[in-house]
C-alpha positions as a Markdown table, in Angstrom:
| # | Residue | x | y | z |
|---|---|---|---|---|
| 1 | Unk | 106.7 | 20.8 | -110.0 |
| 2 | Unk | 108.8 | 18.0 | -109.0 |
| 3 | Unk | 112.2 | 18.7 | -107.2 |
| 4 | Unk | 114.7 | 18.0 | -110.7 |
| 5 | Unk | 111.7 | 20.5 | -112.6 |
| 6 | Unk | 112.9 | 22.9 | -109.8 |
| 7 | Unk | 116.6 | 22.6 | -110.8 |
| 8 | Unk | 116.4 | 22.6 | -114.0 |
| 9 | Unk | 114.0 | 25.4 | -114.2 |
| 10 | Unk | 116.5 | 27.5 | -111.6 |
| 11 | Unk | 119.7 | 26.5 | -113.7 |
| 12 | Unk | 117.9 | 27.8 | -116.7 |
| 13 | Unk | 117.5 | 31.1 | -115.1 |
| 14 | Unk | 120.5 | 32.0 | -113.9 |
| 15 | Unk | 121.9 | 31.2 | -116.8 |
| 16 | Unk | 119.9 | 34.0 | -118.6 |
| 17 | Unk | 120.2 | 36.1 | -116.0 |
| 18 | Unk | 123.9 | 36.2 | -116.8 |
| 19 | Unk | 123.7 | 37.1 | -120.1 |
| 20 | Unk | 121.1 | 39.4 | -119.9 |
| 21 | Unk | 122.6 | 41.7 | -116.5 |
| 22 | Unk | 125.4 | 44.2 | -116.6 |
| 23 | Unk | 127.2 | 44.4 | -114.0 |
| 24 | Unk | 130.3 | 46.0 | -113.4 |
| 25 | Unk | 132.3 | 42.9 | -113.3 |
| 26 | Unk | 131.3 | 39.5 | -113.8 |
| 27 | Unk | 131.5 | 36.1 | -111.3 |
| 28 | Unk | 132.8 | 33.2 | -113.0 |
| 29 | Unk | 132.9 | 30.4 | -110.0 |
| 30 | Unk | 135.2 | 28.3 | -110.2 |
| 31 | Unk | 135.0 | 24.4 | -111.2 |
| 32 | Unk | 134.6 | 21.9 | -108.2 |
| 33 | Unk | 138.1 | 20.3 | -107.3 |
| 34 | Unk | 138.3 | 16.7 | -108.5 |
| 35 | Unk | 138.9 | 13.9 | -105.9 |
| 36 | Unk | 140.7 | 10.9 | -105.6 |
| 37 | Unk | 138.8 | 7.9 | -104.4 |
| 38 | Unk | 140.0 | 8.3 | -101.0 |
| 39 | Unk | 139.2 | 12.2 | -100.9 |
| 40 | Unk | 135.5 | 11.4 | -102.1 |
| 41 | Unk | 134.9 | 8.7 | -99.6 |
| 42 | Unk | 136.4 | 11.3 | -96.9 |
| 43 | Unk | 133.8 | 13.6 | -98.3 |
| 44 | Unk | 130.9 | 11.1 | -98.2 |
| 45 | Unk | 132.2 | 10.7 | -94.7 |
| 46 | Unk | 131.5 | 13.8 | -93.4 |
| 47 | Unk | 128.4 | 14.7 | -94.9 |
| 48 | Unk | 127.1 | 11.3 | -93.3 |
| 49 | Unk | 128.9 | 12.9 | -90.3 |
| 50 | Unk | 126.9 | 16.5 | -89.8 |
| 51 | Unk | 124.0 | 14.7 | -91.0 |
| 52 | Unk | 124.1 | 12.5 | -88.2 |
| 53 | Unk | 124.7 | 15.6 | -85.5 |
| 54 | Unk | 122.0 | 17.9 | -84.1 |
| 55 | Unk | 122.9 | 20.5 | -85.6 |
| 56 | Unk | 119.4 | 22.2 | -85.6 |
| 57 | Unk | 119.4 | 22.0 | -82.0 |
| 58 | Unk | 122.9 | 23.4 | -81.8 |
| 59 | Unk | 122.1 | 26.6 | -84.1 |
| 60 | Unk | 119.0 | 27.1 | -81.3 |
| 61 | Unk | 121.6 | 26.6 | -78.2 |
| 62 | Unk | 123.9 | 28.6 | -79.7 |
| 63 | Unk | 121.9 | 32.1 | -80.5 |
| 64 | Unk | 121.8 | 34.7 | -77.9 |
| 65 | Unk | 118.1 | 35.4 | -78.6 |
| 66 | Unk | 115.3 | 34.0 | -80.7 |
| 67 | Unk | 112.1 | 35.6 | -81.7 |
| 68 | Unk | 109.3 | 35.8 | -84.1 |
| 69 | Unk | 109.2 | 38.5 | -85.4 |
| 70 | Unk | 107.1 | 41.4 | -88.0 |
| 71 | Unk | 108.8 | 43.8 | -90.3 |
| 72 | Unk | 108.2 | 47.4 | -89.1 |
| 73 | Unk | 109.2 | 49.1 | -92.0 |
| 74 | Unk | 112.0 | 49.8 | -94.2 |
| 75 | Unk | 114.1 | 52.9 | -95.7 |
| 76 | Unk | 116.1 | 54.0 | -98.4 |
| 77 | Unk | 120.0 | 53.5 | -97.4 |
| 78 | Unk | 123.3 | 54.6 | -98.4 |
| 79 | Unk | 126.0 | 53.2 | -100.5 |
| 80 | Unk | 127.6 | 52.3 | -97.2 |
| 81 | Unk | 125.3 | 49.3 | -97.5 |
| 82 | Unk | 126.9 | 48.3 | -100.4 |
| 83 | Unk | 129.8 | 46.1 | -99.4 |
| 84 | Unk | 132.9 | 47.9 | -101.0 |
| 85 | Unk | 133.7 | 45.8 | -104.4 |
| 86 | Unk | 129.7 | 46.7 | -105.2 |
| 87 | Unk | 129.6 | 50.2 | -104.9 |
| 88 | Unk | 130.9 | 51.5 | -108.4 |
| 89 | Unk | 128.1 | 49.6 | -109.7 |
| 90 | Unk | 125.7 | 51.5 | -107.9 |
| 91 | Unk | 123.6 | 53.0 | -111.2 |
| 92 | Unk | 123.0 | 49.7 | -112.7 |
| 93 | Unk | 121.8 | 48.2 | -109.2 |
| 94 | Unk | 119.4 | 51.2 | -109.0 |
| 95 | Unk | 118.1 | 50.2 | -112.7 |
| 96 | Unk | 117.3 | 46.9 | -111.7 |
| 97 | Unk | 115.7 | 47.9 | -108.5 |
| 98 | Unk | 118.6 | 46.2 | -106.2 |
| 99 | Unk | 119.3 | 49.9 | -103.8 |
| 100 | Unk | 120.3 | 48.8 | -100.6 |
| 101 | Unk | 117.2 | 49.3 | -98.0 |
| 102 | Unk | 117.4 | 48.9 | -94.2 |
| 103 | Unk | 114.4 | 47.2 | -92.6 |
| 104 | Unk | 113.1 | 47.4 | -89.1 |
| 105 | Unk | 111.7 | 44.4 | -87.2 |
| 106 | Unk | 109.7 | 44.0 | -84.2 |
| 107 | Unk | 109.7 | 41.5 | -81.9 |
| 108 | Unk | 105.8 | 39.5 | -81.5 |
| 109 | Unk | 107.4 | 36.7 | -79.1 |
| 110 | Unk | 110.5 | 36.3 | -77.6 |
| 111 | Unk | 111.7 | 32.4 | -77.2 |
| 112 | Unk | 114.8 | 33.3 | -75.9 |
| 113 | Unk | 117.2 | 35.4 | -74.4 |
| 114 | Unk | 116.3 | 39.6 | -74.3 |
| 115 | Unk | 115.9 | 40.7 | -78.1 |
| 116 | Unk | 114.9 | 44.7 | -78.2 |
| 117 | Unk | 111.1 | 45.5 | -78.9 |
| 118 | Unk | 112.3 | 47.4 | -81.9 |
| 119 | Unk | 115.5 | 46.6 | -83.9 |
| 120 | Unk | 117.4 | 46.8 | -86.9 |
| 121 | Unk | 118.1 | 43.9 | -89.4 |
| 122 | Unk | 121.9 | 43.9 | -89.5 |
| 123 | Unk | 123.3 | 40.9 | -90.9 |
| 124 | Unk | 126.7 | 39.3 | -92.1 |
| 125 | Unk | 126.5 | 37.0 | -95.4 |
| 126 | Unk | 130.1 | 35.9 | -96.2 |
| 127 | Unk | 131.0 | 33.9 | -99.3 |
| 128 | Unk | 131.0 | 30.5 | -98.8 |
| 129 | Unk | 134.6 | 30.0 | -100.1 |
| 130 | Unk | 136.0 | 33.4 | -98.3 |
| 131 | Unk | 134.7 | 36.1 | -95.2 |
| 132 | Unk | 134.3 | 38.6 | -98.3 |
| 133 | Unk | 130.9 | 40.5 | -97.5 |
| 134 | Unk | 128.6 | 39.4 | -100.8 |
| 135 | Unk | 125.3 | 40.2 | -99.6 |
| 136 | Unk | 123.0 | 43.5 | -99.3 |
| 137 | Unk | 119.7 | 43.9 | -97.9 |
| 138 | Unk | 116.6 | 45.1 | -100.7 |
| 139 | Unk | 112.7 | 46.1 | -100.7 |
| 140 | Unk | 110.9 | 43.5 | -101.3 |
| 141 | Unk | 110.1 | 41.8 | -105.2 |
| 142 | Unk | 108.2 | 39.3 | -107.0 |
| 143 | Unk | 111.9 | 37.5 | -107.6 |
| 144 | Unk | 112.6 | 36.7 | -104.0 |
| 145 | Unk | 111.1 | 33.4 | -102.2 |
| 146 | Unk | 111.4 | 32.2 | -99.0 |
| 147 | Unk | 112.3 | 29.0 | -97.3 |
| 148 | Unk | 112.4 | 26.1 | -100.1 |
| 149 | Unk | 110.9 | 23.4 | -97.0 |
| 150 | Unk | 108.1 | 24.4 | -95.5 |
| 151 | Unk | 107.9 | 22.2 | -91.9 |
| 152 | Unk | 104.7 | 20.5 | -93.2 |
| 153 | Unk | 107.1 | 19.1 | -96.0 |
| 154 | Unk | 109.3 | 15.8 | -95.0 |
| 155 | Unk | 112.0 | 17.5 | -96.8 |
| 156 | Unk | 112.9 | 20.2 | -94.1 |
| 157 | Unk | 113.3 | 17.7 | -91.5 |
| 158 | Unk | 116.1 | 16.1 | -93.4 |
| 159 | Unk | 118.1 | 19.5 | -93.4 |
| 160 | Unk | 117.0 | 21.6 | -90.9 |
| 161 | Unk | 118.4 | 24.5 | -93.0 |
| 162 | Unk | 117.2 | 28.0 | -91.4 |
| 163 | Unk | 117.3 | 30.7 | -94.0 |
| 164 | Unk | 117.9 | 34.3 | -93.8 |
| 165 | Unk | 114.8 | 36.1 | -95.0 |
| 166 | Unk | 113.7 | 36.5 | -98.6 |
| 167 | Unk | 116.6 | 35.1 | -100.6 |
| 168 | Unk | 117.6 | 36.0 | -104.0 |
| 169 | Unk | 121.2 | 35.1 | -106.7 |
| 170 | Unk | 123.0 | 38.3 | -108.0 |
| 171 | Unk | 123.3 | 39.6 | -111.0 |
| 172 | Unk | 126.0 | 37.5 | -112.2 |
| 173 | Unk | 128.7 | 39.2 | -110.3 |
| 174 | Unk | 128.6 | 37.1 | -107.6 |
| 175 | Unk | 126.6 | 39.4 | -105.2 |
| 176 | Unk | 123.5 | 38.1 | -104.0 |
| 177 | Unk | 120.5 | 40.0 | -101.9 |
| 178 | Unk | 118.2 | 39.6 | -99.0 |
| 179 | Unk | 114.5 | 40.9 | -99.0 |
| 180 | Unk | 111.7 | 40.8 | -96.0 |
| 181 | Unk | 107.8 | 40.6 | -96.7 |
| 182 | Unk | 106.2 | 43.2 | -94.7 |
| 183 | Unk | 103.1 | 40.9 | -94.7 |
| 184 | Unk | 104.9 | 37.6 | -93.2 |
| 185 | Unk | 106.4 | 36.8 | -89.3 |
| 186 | Unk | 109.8 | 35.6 | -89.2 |
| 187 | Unk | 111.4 | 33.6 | -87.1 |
| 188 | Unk | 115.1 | 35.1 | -86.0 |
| 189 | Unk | 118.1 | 34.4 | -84.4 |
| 190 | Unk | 120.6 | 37.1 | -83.3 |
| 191 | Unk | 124.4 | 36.7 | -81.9 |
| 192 | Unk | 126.2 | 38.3 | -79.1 |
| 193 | Unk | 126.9 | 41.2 | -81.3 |
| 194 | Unk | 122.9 | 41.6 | -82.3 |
| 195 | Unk | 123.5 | 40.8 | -86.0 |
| 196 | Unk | 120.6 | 38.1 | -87.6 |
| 197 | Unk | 121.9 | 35.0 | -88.6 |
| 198 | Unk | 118.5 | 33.5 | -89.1 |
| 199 | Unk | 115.5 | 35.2 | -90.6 |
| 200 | Unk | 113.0 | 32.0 | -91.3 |
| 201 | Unk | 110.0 | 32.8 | -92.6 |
| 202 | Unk | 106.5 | 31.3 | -90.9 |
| 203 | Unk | 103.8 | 30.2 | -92.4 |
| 204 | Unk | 100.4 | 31.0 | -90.4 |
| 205 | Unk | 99.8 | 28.6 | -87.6 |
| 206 | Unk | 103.3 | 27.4 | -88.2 |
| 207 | Unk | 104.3 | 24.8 | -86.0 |
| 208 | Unk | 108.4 | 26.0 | -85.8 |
| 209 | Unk | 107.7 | 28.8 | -82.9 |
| 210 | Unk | 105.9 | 26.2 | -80.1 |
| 211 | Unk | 108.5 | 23.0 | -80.9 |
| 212 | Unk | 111.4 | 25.2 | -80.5 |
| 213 | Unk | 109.7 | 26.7 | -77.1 |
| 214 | Unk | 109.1 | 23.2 | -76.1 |
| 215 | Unk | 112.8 | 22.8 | -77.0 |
| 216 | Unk | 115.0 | 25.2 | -75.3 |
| 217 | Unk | 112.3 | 24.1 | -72.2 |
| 218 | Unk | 114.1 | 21.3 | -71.9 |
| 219 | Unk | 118.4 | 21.6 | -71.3 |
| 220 | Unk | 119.1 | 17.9 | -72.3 |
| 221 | Unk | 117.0 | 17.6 | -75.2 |
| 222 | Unk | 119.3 | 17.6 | -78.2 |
| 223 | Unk | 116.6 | 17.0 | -81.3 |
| 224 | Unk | 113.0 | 19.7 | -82.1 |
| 225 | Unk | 111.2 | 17.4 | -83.0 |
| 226 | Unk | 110.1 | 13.4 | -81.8 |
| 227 | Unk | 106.7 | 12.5 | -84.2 |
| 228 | Unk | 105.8 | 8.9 | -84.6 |
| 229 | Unk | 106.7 | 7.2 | -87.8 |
| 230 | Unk | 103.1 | 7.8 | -88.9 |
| 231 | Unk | 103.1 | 11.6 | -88.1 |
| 232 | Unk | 106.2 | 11.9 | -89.9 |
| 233 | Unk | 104.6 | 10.3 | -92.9 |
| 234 | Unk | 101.7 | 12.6 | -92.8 |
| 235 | Unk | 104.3 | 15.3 | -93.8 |
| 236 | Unk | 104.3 | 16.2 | -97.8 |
| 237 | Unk | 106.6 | 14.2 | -99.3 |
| 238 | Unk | 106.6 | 11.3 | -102.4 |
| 239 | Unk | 107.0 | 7.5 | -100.8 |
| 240 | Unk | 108.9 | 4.8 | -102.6 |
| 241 | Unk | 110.1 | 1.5 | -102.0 |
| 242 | Unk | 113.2 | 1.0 | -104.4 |
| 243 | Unk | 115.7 | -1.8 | -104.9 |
| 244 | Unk | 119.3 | -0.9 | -105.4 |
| 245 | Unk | 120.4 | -2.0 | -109.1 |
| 246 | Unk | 124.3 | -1.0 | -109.2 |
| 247 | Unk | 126.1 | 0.0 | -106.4 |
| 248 | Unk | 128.8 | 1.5 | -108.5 |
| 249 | Unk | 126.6 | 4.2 | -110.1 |
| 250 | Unk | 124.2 | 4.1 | -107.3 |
| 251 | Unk | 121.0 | 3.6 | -109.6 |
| 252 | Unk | 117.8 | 2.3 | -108.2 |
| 253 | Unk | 115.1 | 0.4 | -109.2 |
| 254 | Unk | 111.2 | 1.9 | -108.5 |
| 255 | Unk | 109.4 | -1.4 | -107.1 |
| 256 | Unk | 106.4 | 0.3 | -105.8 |
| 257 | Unk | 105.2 | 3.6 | -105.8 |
| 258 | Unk | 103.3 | 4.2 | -102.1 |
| 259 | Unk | 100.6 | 7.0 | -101.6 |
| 260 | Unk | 99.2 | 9.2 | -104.0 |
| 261 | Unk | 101.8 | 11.9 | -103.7 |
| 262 | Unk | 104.6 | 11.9 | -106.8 |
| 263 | Unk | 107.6 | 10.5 | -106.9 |
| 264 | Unk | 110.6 | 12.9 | -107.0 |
| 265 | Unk | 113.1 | 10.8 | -108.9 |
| 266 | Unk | 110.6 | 8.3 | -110.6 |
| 267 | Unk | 108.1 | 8.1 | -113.5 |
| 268 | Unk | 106.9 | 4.8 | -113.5 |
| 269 | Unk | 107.2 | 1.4 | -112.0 |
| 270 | Unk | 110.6 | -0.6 | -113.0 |
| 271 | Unk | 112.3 | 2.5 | -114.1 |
| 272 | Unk | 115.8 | 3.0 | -112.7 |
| 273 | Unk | 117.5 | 6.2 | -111.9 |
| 274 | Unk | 120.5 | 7.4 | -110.1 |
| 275 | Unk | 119.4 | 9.0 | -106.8 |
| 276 | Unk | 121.3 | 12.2 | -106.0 |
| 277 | Unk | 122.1 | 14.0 | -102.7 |
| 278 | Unk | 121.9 | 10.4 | -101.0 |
| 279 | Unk | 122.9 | 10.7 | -97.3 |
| 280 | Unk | 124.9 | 8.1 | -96.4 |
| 281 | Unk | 126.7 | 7.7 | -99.5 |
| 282 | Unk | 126.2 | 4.1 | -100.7 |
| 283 | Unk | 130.0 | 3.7 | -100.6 |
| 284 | Unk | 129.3 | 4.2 | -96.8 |
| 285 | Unk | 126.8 | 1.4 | -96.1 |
| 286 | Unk | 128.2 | -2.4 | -97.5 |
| 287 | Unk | 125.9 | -1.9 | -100.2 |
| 288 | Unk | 124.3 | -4.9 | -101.7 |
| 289 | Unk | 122.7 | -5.6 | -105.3 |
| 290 | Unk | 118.7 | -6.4 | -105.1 |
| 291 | Unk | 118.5 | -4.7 | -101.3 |
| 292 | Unk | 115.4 | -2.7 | -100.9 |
| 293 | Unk | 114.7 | 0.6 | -99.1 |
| 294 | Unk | 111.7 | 2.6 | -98.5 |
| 295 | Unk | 112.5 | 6.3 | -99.9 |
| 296 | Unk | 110.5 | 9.3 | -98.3 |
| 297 | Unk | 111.9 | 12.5 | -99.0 |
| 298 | Unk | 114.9 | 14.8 | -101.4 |
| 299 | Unk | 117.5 | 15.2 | -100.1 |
| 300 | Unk | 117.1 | 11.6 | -100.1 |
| 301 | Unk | 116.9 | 9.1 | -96.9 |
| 302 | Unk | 116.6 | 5.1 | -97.3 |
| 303 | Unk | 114.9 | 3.2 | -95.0 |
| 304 | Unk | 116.0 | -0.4 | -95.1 |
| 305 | Unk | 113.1 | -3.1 | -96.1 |
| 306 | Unk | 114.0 | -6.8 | -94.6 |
| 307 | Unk | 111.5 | -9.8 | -94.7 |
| 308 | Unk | 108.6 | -6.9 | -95.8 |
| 309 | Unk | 109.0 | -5.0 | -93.0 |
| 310 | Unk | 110.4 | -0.9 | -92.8 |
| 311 | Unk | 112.7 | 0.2 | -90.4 |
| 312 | Unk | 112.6 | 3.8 | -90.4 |
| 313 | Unk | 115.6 | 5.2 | -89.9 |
| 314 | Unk | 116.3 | 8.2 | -88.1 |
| 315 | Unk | 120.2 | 8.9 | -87.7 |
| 316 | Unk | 120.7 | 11.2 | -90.7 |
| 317 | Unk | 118.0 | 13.5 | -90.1 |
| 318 | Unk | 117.3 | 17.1 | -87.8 |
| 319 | Unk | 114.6 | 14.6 | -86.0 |
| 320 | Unk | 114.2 | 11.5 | -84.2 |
| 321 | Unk | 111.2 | 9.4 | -84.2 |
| 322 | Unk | 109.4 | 8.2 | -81.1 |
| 323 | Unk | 106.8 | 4.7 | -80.7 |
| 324 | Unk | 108.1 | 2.1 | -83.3 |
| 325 | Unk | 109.9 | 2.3 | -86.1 |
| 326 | Unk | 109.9 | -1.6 | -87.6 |
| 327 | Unk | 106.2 | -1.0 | -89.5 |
| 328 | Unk | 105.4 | -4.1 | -92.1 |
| 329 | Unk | 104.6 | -3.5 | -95.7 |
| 330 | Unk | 101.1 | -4.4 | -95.3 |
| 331 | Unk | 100.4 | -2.2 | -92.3 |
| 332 | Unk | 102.5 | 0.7 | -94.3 |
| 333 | Unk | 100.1 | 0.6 | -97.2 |
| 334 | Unk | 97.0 | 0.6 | -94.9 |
| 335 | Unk | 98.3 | 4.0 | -93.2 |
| 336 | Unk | 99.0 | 5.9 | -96.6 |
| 337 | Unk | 95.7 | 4.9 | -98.2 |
């Protein structure tokens, strides 16, 4: 399922989810702001901005410990669990299975700092508009999934985005809840007051624990991972070389469709389509009519194409490549046959 399937798909179920839950009160969010020209290019600015900045590394410098970890067990807990606005509706989140649990975890390998051999999964999850508490931690159900980007998928190199455990929307009143899997390691980070910020899950013989060993090994090192342009590639991810058709709108022509992967945004040679979650906007980069860019990955990433040749480009992304990054067309093509 390609990645607008997934949207769709997801926006089709929340909606039904709020018409079909119960809860005691109901979450209505509230519309985006509209922006002026000037506020949107501001906006563009700084997602180009923290785009640009390590902040993977910086999560990893910044936790007090960091540990793979395996979930113990888990309990029954009280409505003390329940952040206060939630705990009237306590009978209809014990119909739909959403009692508040406390989990255990047990540290497998320590990466960093002195995490306990046996601990509790405390966590804070504030709303992203306020510090409210929204969040609650559950036993584990077939309506929880883990980490969207796996690292053998181009995609979570782009973000870096660490998640915290098993994640799941509320039921439309604007709580949300967190699950483990008893049968997966996680990968956490804890602050200075032992509460999880990060509870990534791993996938067997995942890569994440030794590059972030290899990391924190070194003090100046600022990025997790260096691959070569051609290890990058290897990832799973659709390739595309596009030609920009209207700056204004920011649609793209398809040109070429590389690999045998599909395309995330694309059907069919010639077709054009606006590209969304772009990072740097194209009001950021002296955009040009007819330039072409090699697309690997949503959230999407351009690599400029001059005279047939790729230059990979690395600034926007929670990696930086090592070896060359100018690759011609030709020699492209031969590598993702």
């Amino acid at each position: 399922m390609d990645v607008r399937a997934k949207l769709t798909a997801a926006l089709i179920g929340l909606v039904m989810f709020v018409l079909l839950a119960e809860p005691a009160a109901a979450c209505t969010p509230a519309p985006p702001p509209k922006l002026s020209p000037a506020q949107k290019l501001a906006k563009a600015q700084a997602e180009a901005d923290r785009a640009a900045s390590p902040h993977l590394g910086r999560r990893l410098r910044d936790a007090v410990d960091i540990a793979v970890v395996s979930v113990a067990d888990f309990k029954p807990s009280s409505v003390e669990d329940l952040p206060p606005r939630y705990r009237d509706s306590l009978h209809w989140y014990g119909r739909e299975g959403l009692l508040p649990v406390r989990y255990t975890l047990k540290t497998e390998r320590v990466l960093k700092g002195n995490p306990p051999a046996i601990f509790p999964f405390r966590f804070h999850f504030p709303n992203i508009t306020s510090d409210r508490e929204w969040a609650w931690a559950v036993a584990p159900n077939d309506d929880f999934g883990g980490s969207l980007w796996p690292r053998s998928d181009q995609a979570f190199w782009v973000e870096g985005s660490l998640s915290l455990g098993e994640f799941s929307g509320g039921p439309g009143d604007c709580s949300n809840q967190v699950a483990l899997n008893p049968s997966v390691r996680y990968l956490v980070l804890r602050d200075s007051a032992g509460m999880v910020t990060v509870a990534e899950p791993l996938t067997d013989n995942d890569p994440l624990p030794d590059l972030i060993a290899r990391f924190l090994a070194s003090e100046s090192e600022t990025y997790v991972w260096r691959p070569t342009v051609q290890e990058y590639l290897g990832l799973a991810g659709s390739i595309s070389r596009l030609r920009i058709a209207d700056c204004a709108t920011g649609k793209f022509q398809l040109i070429e469709a590389l690999g045998s992967r599909p395309g995330t945004y694309f059907r069919e040679v010639g077709e054009i389509d606006t590209i969304y979650g772009l990072t740097p906007s194209l009001s950021l980069t002296g955009c040009r009519e007819g330039d072409e860019f090699l697309l690997t990955v949503w959230p999407a990433r351009l690599h400029p194409v001059v005279d047939n040749v790729v230059h990979f480009e690395d600034r926007w992304m929670q990696l930086r490549f090592s070896g060359e990054k100018n690759i011609p067309l030709t020699t492209l093509r031969e590598l993702l046959r």
